[in-house]
C-alpha positions as a printed Julia matrix, in Angstrom:
419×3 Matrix{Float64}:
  17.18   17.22    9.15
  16.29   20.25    7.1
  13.79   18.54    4.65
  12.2    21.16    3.36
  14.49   23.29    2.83
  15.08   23.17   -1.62
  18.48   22.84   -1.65
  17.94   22.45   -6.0
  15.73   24.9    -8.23
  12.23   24.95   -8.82
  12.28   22.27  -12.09
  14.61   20.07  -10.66
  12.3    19.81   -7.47
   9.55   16.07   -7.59
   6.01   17.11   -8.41
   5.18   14.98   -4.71
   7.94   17.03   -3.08
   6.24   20.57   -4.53
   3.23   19.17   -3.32
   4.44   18.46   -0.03
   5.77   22.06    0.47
   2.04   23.59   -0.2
  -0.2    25.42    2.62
  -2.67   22.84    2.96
   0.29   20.34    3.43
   1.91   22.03    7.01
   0.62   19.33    9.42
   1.79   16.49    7.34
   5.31   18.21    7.25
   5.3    18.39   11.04
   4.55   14.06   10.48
   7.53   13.37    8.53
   9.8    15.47   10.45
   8.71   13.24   13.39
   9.08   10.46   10.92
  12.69   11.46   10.39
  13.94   12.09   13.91
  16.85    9.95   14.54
  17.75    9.35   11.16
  21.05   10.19   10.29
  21.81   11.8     6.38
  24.6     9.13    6.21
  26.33   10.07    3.36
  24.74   13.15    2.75
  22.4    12.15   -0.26
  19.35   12.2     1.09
  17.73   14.97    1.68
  18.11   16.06   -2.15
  16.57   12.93   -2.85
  14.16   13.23   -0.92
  13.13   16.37   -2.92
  14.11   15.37   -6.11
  12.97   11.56   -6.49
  10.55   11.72   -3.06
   9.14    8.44   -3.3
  11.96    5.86   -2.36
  13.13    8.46    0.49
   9.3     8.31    1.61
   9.25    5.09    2.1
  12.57    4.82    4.11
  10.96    7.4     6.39
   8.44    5.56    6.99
   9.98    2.26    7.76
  12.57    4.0    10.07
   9.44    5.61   12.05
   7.51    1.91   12.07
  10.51    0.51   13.13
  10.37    3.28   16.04
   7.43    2.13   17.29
   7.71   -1.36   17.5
  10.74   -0.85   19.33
  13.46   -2.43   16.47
  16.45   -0.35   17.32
  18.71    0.36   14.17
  22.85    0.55   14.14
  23.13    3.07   11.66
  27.0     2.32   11.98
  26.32   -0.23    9.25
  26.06    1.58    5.93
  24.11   -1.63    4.4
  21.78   -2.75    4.09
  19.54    0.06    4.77
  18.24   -0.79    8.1
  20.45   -3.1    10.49
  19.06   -4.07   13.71
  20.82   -3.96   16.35
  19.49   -6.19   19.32
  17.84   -8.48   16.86
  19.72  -10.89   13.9
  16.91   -9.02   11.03
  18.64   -6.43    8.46
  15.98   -4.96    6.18
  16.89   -3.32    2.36
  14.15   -0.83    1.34
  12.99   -0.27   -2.41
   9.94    0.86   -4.01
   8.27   -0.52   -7.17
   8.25    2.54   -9.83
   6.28    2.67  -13.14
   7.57    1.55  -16.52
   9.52    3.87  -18.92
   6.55    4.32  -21.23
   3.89    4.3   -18.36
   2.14    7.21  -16.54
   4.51    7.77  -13.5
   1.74    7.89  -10.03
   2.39   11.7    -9.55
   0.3    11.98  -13.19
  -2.62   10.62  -12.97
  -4.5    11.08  -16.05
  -8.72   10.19  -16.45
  -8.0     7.3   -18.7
  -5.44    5.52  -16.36
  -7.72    5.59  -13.41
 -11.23    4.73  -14.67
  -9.88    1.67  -16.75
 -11.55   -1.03  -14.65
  -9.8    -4.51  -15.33
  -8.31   -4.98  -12.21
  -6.43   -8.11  -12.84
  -4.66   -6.41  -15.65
  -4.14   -3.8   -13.12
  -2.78   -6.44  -10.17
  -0.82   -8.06  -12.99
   1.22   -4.67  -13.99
   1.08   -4.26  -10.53
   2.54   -7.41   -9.58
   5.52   -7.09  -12.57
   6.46   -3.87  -11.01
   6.93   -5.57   -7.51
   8.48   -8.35   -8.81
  11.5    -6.31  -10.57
  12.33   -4.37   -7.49
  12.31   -7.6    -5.68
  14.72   -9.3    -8.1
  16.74   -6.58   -7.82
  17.73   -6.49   -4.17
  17.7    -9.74   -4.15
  20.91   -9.93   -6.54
  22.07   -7.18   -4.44
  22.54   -9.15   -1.34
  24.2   -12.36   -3.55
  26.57   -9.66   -5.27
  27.48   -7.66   -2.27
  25.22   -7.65    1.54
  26.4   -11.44    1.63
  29.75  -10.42    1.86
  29.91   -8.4     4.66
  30.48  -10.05    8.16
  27.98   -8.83    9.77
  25.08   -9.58    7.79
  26.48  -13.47    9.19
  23.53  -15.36   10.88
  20.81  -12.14   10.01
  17.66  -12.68    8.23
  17.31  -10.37    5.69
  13.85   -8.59    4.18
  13.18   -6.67    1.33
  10.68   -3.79    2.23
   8.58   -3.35   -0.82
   6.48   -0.49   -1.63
   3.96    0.15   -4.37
   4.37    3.37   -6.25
   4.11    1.28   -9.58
   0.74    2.55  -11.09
  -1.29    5.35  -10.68
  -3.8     3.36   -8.82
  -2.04    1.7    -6.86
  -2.92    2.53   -3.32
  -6.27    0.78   -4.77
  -4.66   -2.55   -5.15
  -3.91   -3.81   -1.65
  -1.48   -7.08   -1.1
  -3.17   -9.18   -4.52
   0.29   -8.02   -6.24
   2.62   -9.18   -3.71
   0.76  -12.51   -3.09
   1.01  -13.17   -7.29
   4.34  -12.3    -7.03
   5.61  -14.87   -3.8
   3.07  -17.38   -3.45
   1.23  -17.38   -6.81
  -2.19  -18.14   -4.98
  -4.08  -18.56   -8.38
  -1.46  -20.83  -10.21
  -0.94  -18.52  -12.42
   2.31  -19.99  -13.21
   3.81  -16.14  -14.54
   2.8   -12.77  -16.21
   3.78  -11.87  -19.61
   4.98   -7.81  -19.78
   4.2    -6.52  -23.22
   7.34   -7.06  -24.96
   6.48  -10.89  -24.35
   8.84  -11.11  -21.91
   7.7   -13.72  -19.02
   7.99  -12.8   -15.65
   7.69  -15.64  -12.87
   5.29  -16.0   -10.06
   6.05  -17.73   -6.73
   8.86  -17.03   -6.26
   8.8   -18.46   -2.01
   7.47  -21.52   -3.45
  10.7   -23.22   -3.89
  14.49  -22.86   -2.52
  15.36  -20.53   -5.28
  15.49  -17.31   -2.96
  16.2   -19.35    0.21
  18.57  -16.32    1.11
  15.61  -13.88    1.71
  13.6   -14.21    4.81
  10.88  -12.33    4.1
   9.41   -9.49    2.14
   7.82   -5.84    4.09
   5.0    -4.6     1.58
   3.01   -1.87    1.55
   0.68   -0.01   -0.9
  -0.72    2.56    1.33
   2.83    3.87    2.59
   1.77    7.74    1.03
   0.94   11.09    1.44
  -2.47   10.02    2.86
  -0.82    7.93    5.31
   1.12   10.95    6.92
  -2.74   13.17    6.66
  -4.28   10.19    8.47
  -1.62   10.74   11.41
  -1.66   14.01   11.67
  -4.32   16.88   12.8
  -5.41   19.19   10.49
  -8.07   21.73   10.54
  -8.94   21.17    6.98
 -11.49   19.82    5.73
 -10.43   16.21    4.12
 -12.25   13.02    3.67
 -11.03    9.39    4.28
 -12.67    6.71    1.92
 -10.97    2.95    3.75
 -11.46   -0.22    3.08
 -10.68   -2.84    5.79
 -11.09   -6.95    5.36
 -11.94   -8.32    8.04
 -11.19  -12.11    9.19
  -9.98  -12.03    5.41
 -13.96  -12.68    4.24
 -15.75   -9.63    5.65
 -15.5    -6.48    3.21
 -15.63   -3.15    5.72
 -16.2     0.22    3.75
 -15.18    3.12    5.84
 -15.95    7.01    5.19
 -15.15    9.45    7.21
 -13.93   13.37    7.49
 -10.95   13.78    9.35
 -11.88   14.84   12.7
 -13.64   10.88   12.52
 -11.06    8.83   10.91
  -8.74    6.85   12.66
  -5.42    5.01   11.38
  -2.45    3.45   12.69
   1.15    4.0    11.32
   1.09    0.25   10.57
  -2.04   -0.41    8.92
  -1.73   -1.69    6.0
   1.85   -3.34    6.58
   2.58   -6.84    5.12
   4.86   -9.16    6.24
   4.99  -12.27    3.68
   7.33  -14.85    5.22
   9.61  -17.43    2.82
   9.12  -21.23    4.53
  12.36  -21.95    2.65
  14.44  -19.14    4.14
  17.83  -20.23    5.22
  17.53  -17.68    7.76
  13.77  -18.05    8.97
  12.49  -14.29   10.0
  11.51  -14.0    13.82
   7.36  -12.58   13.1
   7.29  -12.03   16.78
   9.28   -9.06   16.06
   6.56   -7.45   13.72
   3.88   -8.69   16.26
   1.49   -5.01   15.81
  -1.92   -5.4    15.15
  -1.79   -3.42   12.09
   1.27   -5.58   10.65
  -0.88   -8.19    9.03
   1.62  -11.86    8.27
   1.6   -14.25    6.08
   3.26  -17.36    7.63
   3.8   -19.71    4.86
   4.7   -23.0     5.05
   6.29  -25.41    2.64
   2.91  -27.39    1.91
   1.31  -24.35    0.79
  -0.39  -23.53    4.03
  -0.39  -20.01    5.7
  -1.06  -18.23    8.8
  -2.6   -15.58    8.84
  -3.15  -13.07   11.09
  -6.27  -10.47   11.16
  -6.69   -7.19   12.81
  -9.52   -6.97   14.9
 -11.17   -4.18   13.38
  -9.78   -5.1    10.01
  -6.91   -5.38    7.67
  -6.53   -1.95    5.78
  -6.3    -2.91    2.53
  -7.2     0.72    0.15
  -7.45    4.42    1.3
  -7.72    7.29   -0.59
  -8.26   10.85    0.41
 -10.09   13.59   -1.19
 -10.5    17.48    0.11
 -14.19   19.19    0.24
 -14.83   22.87   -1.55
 -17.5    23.14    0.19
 -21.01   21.32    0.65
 -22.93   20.37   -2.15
 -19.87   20.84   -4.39
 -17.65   18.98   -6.73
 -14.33   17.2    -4.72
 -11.19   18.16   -5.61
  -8.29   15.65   -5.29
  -5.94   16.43   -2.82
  -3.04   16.83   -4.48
  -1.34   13.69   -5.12
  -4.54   11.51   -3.69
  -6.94    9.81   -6.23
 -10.34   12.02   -6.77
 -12.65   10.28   -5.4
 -15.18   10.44   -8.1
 -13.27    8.69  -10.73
 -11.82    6.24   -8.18
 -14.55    4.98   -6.09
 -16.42    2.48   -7.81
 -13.35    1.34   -8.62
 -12.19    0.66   -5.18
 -15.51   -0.7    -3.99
 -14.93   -3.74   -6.62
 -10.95   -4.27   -5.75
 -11.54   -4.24   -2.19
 -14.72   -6.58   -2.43
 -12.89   -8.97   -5.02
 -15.39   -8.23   -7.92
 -15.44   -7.87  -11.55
 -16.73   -5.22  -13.54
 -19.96   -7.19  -14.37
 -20.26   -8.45  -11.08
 -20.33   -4.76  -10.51
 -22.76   -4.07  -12.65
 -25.02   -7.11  -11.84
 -25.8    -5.63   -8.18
 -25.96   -2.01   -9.48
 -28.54   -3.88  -11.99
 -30.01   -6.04   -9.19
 -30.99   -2.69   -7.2
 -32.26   -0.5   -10.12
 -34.79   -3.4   -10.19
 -35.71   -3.03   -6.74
 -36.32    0.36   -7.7
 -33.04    1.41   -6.24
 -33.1     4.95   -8.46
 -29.89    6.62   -7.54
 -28.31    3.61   -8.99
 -29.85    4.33  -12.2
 -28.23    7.67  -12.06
 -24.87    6.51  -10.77
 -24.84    4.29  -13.63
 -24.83    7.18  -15.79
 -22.16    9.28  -13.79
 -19.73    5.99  -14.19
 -20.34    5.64  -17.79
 -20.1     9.51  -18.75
 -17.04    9.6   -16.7
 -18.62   12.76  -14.56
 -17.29   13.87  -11.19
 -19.89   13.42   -8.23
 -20.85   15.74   -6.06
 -20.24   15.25   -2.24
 -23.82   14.57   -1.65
 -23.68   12.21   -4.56
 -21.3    10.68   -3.18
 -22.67   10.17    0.05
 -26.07    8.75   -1.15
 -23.66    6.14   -3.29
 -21.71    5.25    0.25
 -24.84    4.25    1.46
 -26.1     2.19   -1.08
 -23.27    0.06   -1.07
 -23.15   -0.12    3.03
 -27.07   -1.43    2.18
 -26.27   -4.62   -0.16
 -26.14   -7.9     0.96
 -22.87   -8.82    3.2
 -22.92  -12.15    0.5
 -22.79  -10.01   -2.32
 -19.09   -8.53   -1.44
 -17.4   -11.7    -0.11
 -14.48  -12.81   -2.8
 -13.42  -16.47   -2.78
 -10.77  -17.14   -0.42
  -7.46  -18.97   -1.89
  -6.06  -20.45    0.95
  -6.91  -21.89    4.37
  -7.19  -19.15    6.93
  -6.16  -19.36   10.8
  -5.84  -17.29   13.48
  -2.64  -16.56   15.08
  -2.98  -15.64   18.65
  -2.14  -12.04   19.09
  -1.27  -10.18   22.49
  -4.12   -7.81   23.68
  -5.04   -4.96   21.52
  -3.46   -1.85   21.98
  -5.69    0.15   19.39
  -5.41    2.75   17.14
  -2.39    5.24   17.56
């Protein structure tokens, strides 16, 4: 497919398409173009909107090219739902979760939307988001994919992805699990009209019909520059959760960062699905599931090296200097406190209690970084760095959030590593 080819004008073009089409961008063109071999323009729709709404056809590209690799073969034949298996009883309908009317759409992100540090009120709007675009495709298949013959017998999963807020490729799976399992009892969320909105929704028969829910929040541009090689000079600020307890902060420049196309995948299973999904078929080590079961239990399986749960990526001007975001990537000095606390399950005074802990152990960068945060000034790279070590240096017991539910291992096949 010709994808980058503007087939409308300049101001009808998205700002993440534009962004795509930039110099610095080439080598994660040549990713979604591998991304998008195979995949047939069915009814001849999609590559304008890929260019001119970008973020839903993004993330059908990039289930089509996970489905690729773990070897799901799709009968595009079938015009619905979006991806039909064909070996395999499993259709899968794609959607993304998109910001309010009134909200700041991701592709703006403004100062005051990023360094606002409640991050349940964050995972809340979050989870609101996720839980309209579920409701939505889940009427679609009672209305109309339950009708068709051969969607007889076929589990069927909605593949979710976060594009809500603009930070959420900070927010991990915490939305999702409010949404279907309602770990905290939460009970629901209120929107700001008043408006409830209900949680659990996999905790009773109510949605028997879906199987299972595909989630992702890190399903972006920075997945694609993970994957591909580039001579530029970018940085990769991860965070990983290991055995579901064990915080792992990862920063690296390109050259010495390594992701998989399926980190960061979610598969949340429904224990009351008519149609039980088979998780053998999702059985990749960066595909972390959810098995639920009707008691409240789950299964859960971890990635050796780590569940990716956050990445963000930032480019360098040069050493010493201020960071620039890359393009439609968070800066990285208005994001990553923030993301230290969301991946390590802490509050903003729990924050603020170690940075406090350290300046009294005469920990005097933190005295200074305390200052930066509160003044709302960009870092510089070596700033930066010194702060990435000072976190790597606290106590492993300081990071460790409390876990919700009983955790077990599911017994994987060997590891096949990073791709």
């Amino acid at each position: 497919m010709e994808l980058f080819k503007p087939l409308v004008s300049s101001r009808e073009l998205h700002p993440n398409f534009v962004n795509t089409l930039r110099a610095p961008s080439a080598s994660v063109r040549k990713v979604l173009l591998e991304w998008a071999k195979g995949f047939p323009d069915r009814d001849g729709k999609f590559i304008k909107e890929f260019q001119t709404t970008y973020n839903s056809s993004f993330w059908e590209l990039y289930l089509f090219a996970v489905l690729k690799e773990i070897g799901i073969k799709i009968d595009f034949e079938f015009n619905a739902p979006d991806f039909v298996a064909a070996d395999e009883p499993l259709a899968i309908e794609a959607t993304i979760a998109s910001h309010a009317r009134d909200d700041t759409p991701e592709w703006e992100k403004r100062f005051e939307d990023i360094v606002d540090m409640d991050v349940f009120d964050a995972q809340a709007k979050a989870a609101i988001r996720a839980s309209n675009a579920f409701w939505a495709k889940s009427n679609a298949y009672l209305e109309r994919y339950s009708k068709l013959p051969h969607m007889a017998g076929r589990s069927y999963v909605i593949a979710i992805s976060n594009y809500g807020t603009p930070d959420f490729n900070l927010l991990g799976d915490i939305p999702m699990q409010h949404v279907l399992y309602d770990n905290f009892d939460l009970g629901h969320l209120t929107k700001e009209n008043g408006a409830r909105v209900s949680l659990g929704l996999f905790k009773t028969g109510e949605f028997a019909h879906v199987s299972a829910v595909l989630y992702s929040s890190v399903a972006t541009f920075g997945k694609a520059r993970a994957l591909c090689v580039d001579a530029n000079e970018f940085v990769f600020e991860a965070y990983r959760i290991r055995n579901n307890i064990e915080p792992i902060l990862i920063r690296a420049h390109k050259k010495d960062y390594e992701e998989s196309l399926t980190d960061g995948l979610r598969l949340f299973t429904n224990p009351y699905a008519t149609t039980p999904i088979n998780v053998n078929l999702f059985d990749d080590w960066g595909v972390r599931t959810f098995e639920a079961n009707k008691n409240g239990d789950f299964l859960v399986s971890c990635h050796p090296d780590g569940d990716l749960c956050a990445r963000q990526t930032y480019q360098m001007v040069g050493p010493g200097k201020a960071v620039t975001p890359n393009m439609i990537e968070m800066p990285a000095y208005v994001t990553h406190a923030k993301t230290a606390r969301i991946a390590a399950g802490l509050s903003q005074n729990a924050l603020a209690a170690m940075v406090s802990e350290r300046c009294d152990r005469g920990f005097e960068f933190d005295k200074a970084l305390v200052k930066h945060i509160e003044a709302c000034k960009p870092l510089s790279f070596i700033e930066i760095e010194n702060y990435v070590s000072a976190l790597l240096s606290l106590p492993q017991t300081s990071c460790v959030p409390d876990i919700v539910f009983s955790l077990r291992k599911r017994p994987r096949p060997p590891a096949r590593g990073f791709r």
